[in-house]
mmJSON file of the N, C-alpha and C atoms, coordinates in Angstrom:
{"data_MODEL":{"atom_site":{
"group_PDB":["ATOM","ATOM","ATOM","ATOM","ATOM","ATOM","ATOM","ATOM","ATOM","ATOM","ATOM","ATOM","ATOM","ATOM","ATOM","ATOM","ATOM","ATOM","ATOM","ATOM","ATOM","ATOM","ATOM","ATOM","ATOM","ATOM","ATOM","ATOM","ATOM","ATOM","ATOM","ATOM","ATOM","ATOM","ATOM","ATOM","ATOM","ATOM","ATOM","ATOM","ATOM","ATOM","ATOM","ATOM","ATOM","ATOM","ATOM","ATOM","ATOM","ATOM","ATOM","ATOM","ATOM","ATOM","ATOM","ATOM","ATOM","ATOM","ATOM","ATOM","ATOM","ATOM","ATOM","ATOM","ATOM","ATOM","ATOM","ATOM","ATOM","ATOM","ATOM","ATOM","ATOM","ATOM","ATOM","ATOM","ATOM","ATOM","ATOM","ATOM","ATOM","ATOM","ATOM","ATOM","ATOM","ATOM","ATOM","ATOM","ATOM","ATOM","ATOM","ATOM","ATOM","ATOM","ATOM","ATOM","ATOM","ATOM","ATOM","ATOM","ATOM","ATOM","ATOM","ATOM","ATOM","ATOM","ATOM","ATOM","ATOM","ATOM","ATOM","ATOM","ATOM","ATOM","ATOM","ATOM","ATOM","ATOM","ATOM","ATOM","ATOM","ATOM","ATOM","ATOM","ATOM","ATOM","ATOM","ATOM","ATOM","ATOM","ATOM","ATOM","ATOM","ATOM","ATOM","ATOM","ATOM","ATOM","ATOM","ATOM","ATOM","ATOM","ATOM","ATOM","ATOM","ATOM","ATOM","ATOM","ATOM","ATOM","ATOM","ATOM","ATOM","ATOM","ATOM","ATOM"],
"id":[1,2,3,4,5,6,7,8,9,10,11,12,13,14,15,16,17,18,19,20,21,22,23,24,25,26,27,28,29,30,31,32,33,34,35,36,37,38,39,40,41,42,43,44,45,46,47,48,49,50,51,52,53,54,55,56,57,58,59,60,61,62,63,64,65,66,67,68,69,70,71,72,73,74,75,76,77,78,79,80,81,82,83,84,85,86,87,88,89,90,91,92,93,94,95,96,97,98,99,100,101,102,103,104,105,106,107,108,109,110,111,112,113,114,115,116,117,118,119,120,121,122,123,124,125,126,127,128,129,130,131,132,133,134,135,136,137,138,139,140,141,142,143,144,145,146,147,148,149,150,151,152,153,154,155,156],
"type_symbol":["N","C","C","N","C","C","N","C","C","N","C","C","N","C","C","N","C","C","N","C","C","N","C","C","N","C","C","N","C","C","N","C","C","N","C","C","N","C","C","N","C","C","N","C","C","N","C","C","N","C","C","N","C","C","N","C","C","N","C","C","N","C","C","N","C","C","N","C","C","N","C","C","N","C","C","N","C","C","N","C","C","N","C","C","N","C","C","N","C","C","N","C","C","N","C","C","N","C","C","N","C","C","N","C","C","N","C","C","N","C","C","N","C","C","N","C","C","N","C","C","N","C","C","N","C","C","N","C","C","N","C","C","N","C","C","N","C","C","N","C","C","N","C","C","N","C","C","N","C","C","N","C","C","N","C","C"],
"label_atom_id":["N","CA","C","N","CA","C","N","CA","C","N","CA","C","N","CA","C","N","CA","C","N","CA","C","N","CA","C","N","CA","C","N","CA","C","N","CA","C","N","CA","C","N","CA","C","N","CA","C","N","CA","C","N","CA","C","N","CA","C","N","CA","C","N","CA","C","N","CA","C","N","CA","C","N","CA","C","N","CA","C","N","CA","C","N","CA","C","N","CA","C","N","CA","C","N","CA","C","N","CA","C","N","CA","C","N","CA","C","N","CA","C","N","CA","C","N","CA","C","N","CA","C","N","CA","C","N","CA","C","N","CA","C","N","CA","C","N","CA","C","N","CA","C","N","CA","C","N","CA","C","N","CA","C","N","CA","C","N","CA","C","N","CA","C","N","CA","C","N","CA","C","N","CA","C","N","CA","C","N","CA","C"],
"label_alt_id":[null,null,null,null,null,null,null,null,null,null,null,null,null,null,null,null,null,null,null,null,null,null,null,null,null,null,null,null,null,null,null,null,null,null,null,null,null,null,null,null,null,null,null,null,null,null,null,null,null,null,null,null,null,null,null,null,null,null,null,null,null,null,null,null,null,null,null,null,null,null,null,null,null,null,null,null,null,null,null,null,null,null,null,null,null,null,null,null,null,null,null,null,null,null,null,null,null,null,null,null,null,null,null,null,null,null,null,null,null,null,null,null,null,null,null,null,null,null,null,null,null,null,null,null,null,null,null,null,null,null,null,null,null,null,null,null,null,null,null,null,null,null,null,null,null,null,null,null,null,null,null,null,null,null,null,null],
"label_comp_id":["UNK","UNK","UNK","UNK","UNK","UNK","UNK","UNK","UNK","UNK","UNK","UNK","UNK","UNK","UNK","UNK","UNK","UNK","UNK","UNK","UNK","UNK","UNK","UNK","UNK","UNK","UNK","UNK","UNK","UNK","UNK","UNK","UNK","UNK","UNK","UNK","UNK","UNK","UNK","UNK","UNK","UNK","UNK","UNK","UNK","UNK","UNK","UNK","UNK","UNK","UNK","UNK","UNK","UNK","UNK","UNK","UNK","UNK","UNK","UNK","UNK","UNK","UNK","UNK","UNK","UNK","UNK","UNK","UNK","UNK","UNK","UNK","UNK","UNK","UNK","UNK","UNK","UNK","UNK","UNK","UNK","UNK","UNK","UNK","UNK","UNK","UNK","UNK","UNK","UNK","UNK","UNK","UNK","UNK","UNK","UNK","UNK","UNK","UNK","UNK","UNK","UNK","UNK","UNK","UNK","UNK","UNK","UNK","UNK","UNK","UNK","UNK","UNK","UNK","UNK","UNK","UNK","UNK","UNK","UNK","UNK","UNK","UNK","UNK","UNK","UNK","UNK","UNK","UNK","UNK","UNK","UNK","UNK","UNK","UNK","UNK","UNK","UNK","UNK","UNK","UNK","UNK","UNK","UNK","UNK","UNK","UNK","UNK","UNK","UNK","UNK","UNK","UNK","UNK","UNK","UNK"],
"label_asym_id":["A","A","A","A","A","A","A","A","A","A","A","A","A","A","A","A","A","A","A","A","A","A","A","A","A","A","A","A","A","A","A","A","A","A","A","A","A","A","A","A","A","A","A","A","A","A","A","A","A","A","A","A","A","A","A","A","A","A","A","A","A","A","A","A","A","A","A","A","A","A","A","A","A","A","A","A","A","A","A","A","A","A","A","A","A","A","A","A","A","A","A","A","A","A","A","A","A","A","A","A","A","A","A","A","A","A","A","A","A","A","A","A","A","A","A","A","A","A","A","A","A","A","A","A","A","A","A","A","A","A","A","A","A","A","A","A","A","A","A","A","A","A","A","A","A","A","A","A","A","A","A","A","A","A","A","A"],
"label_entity_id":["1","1","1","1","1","1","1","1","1","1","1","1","1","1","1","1","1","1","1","1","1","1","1","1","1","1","1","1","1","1","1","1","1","1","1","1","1","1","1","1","1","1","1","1","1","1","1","1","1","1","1","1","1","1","1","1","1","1","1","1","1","1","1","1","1","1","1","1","1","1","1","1","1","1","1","1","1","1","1","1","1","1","1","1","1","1","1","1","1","1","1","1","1","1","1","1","1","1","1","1","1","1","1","1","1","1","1","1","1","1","1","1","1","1","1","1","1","1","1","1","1","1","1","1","1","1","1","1","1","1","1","1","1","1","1","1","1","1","1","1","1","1","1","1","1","1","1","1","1","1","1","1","1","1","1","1"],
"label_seq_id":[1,1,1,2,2,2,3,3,3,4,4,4,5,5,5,6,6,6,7,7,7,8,8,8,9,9,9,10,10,10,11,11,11,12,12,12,13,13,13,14,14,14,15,15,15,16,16,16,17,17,17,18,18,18,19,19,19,20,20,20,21,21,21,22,22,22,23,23,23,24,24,24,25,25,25,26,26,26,27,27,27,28,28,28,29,29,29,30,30,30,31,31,31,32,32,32,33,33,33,34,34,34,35,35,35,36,36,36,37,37,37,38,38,38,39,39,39,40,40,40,41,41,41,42,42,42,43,43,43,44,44,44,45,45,45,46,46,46,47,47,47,48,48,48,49,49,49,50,50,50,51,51,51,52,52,52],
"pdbx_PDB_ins_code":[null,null,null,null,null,null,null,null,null,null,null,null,null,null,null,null,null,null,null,null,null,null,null,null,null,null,null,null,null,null,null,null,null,null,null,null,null,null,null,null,null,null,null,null,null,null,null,null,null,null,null,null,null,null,null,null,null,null,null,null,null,null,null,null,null,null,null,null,null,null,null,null,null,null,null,null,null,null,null,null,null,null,null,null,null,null,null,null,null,null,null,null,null,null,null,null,null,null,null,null,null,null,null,null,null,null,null,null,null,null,null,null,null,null,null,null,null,null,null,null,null,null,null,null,null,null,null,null,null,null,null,null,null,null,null,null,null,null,null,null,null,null,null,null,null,null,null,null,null,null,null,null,null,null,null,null],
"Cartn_x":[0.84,0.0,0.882,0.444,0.969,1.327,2.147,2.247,1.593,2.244,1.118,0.761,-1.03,-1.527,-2.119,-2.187,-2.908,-1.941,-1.251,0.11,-0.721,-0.565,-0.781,-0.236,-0.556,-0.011,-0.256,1.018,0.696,1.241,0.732,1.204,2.311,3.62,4.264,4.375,4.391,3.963,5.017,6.054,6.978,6.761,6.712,6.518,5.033,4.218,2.283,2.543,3.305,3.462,2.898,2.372,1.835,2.982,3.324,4.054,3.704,3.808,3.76,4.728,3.996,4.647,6.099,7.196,8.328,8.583,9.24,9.686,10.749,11.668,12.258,11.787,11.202,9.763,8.631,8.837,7.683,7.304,8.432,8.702,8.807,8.411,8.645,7.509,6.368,5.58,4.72,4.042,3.36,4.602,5.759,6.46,7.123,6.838,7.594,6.562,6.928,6.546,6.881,7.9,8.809,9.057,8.408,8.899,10.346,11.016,12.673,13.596,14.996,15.693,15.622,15.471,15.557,14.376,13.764,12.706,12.378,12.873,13.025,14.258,15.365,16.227,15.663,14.965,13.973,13.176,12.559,11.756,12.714,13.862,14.911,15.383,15.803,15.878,15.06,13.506,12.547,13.069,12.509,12.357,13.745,14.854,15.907,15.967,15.177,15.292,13.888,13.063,11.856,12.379,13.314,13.775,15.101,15.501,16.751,16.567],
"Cartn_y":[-1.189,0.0,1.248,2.257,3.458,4.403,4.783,5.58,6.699,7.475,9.166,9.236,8.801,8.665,10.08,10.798,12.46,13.384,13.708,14.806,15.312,16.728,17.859,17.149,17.573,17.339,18.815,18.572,19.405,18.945,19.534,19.353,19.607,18.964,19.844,20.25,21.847,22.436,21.875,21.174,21.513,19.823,18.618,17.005,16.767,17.654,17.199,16.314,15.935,14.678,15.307,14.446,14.736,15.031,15.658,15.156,15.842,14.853,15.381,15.863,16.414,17.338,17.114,17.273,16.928,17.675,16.969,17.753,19.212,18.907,19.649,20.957,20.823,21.929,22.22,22.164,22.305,23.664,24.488,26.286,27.156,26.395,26.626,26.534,25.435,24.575,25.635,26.412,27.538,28.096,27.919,28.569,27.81,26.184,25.138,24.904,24.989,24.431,23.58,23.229,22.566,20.836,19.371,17.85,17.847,18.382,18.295,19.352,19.123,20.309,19.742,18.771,18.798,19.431,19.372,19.804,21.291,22.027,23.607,24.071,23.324,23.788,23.46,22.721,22.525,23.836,24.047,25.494,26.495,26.482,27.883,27.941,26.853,26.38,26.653,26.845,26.999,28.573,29.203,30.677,31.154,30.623,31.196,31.282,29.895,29.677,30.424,30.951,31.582,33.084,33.64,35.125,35.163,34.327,33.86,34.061],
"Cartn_z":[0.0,0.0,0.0,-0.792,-1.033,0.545,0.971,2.101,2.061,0.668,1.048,-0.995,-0.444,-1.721,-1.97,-0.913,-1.617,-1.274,-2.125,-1.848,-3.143,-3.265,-4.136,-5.75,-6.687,-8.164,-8.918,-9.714,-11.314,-12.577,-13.46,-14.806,-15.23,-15.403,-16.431,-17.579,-17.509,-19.287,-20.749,-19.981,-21.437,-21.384,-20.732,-21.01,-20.884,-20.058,-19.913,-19.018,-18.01,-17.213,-16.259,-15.037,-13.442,-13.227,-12.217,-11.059,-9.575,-8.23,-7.373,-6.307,-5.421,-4.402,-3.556,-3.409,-2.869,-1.707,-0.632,0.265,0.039,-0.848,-0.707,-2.049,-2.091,-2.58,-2.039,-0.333,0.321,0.636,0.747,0.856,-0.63,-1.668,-2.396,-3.854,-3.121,-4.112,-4.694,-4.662,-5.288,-6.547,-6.74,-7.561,-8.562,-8.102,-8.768,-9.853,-11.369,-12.566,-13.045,-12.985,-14.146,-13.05,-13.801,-12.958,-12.535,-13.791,-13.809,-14.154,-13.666,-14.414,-15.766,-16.325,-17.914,-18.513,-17.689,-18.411,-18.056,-16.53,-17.284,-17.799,-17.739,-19.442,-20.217,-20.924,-21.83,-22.6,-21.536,-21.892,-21.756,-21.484,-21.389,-22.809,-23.318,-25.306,-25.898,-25.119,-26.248,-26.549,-25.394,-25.399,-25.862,-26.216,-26.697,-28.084,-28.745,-30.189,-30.671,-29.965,-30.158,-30.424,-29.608,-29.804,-30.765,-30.946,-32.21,-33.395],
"occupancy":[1.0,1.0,1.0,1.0,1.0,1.0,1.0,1.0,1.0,1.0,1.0,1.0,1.0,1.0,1.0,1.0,1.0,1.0,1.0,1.0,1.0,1.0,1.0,1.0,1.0,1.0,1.0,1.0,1.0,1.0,1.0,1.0,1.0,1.0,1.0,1.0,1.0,1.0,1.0,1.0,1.0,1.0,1.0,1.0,1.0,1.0,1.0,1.0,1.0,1.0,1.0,1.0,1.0,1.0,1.0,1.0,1.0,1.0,1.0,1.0,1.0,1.0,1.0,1.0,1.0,1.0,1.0,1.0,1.0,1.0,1.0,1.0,1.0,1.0,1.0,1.0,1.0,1.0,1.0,1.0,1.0,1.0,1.0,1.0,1.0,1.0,1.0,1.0,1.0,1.0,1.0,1.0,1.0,1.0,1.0,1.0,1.0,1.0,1.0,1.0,1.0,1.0,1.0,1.0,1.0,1.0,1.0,1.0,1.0,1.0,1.0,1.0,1.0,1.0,1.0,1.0,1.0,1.0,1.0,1.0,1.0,1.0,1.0,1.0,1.0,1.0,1.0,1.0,1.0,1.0,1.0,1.0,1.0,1.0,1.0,1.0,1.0,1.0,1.0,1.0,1.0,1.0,1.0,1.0,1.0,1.0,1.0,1.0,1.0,1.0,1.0,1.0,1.0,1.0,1.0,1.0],
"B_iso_or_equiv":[0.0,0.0,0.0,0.0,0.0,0.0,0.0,0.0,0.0,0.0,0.0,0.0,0.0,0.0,0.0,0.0,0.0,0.0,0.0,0.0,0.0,0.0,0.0,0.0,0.0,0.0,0.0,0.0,0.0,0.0,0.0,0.0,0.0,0.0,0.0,0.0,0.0,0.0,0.0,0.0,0.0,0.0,0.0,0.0,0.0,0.0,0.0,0.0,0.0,0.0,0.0,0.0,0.0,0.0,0.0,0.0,0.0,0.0,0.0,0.0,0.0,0.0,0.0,0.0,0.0,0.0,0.0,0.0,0.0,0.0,0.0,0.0,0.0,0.0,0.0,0.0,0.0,0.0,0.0,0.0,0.0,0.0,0.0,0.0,0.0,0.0,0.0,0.0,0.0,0.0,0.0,0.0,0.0,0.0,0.0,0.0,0.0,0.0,0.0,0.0,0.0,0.0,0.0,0.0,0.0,0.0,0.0,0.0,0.0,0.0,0.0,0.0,0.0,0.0,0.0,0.0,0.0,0.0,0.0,0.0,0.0,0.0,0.0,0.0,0.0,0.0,0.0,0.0,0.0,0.0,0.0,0.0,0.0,0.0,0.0,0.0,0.0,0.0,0.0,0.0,0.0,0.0,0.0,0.0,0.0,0.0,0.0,0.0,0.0,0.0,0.0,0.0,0.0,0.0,0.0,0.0],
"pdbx_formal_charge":[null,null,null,null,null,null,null,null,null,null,null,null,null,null,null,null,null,null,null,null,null,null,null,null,null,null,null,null,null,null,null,null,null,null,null,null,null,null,null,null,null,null,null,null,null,null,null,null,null,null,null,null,null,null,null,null,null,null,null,null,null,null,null,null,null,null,null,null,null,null,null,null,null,null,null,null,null,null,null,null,null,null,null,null,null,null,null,null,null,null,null,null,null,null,null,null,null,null,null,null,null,null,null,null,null,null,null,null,null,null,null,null,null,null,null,null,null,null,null,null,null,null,null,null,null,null,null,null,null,null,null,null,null,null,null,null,null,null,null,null,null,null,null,null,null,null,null,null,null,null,null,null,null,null,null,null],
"auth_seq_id":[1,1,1,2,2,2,3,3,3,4,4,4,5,5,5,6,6,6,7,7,7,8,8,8,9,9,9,10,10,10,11,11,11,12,12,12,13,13,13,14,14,14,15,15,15,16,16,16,17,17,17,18,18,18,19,19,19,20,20,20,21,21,21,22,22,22,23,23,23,24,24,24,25,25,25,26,26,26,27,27,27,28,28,28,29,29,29,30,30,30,31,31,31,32,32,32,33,33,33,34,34,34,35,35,35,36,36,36,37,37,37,38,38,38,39,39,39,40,40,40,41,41,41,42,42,42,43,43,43,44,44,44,45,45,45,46,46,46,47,47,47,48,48,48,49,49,49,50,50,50,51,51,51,52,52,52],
"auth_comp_id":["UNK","UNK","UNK","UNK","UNK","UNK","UNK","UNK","UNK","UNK","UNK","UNK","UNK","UNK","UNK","UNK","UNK","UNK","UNK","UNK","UNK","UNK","UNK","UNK","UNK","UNK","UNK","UNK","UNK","UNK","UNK","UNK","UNK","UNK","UNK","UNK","UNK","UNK","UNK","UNK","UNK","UNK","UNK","UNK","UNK","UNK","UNK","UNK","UNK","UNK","UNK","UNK","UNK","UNK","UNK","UNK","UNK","UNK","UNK","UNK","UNK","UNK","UNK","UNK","UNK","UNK","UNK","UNK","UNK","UNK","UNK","UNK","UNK","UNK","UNK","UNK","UNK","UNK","UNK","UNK","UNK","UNK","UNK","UNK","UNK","UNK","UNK","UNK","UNK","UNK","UNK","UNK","UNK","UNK","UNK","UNK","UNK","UNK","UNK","UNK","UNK","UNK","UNK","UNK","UNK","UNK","UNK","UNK","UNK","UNK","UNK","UNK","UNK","UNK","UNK","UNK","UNK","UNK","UNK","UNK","UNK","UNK","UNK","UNK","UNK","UNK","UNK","UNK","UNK","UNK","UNK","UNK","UNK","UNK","UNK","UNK","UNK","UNK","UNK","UNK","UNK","UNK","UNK","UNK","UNK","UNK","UNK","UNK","UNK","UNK","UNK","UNK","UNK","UNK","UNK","UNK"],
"auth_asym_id":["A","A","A","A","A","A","A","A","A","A","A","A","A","A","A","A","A","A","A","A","A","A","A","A","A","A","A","A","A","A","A","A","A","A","A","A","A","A","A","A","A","A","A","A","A","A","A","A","A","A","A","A","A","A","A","A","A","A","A","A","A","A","A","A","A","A","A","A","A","A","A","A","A","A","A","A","A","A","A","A","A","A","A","A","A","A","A","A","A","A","A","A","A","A","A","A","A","A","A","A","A","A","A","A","A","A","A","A","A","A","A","A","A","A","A","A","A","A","A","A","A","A","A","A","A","A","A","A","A","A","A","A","A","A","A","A","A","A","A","A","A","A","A","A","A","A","A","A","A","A","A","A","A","A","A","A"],
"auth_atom_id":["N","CA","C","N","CA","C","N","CA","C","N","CA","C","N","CA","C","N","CA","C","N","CA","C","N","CA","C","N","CA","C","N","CA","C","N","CA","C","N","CA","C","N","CA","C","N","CA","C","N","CA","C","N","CA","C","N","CA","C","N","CA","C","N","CA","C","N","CA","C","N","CA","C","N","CA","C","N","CA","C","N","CA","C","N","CA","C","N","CA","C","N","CA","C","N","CA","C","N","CA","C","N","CA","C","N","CA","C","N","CA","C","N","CA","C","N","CA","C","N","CA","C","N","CA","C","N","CA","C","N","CA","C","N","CA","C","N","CA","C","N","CA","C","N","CA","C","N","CA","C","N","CA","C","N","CA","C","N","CA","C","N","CA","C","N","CA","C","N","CA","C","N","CA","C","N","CA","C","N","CA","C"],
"pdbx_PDB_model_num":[1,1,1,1,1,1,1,1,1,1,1,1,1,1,1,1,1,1,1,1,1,1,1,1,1,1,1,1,1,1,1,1,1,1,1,1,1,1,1,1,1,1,1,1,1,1,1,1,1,1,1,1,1,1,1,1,1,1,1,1,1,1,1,1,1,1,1,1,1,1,1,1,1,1,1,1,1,1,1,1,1,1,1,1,1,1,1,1,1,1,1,1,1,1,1,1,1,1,1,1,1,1,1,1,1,1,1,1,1,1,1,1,1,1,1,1,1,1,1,1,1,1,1,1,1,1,1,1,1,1,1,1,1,1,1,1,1,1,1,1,1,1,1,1,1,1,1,1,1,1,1,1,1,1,1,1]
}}}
């Protein structure tokens, strides 16, 4: 059985994946977008090749 089955979730915009809430994004979770750092360097490539 799952230990902690209702922790908060969001979307990430640049993969569409869930992901949920982490401790060490607990002071922080209102500001966190991005599942991974690959995935907000991800969107830092977009917006670079978008103004390029």
């Amino acid at each position: 059985m799952h230990k902690k089955p209702h922790l908060p979730e969001k979307i990430c915009p640049v993969c569409q994946r869930p992901f949920a809430w982490r401790k060490k994004w607990a002071k922080d979770w209102d500001n966190v977008r991005y599942c991974s750092e690959r995935c907000r360097r991800s969107r830092a490539d977009r917006v670079q090749d978008a103004q390029a």
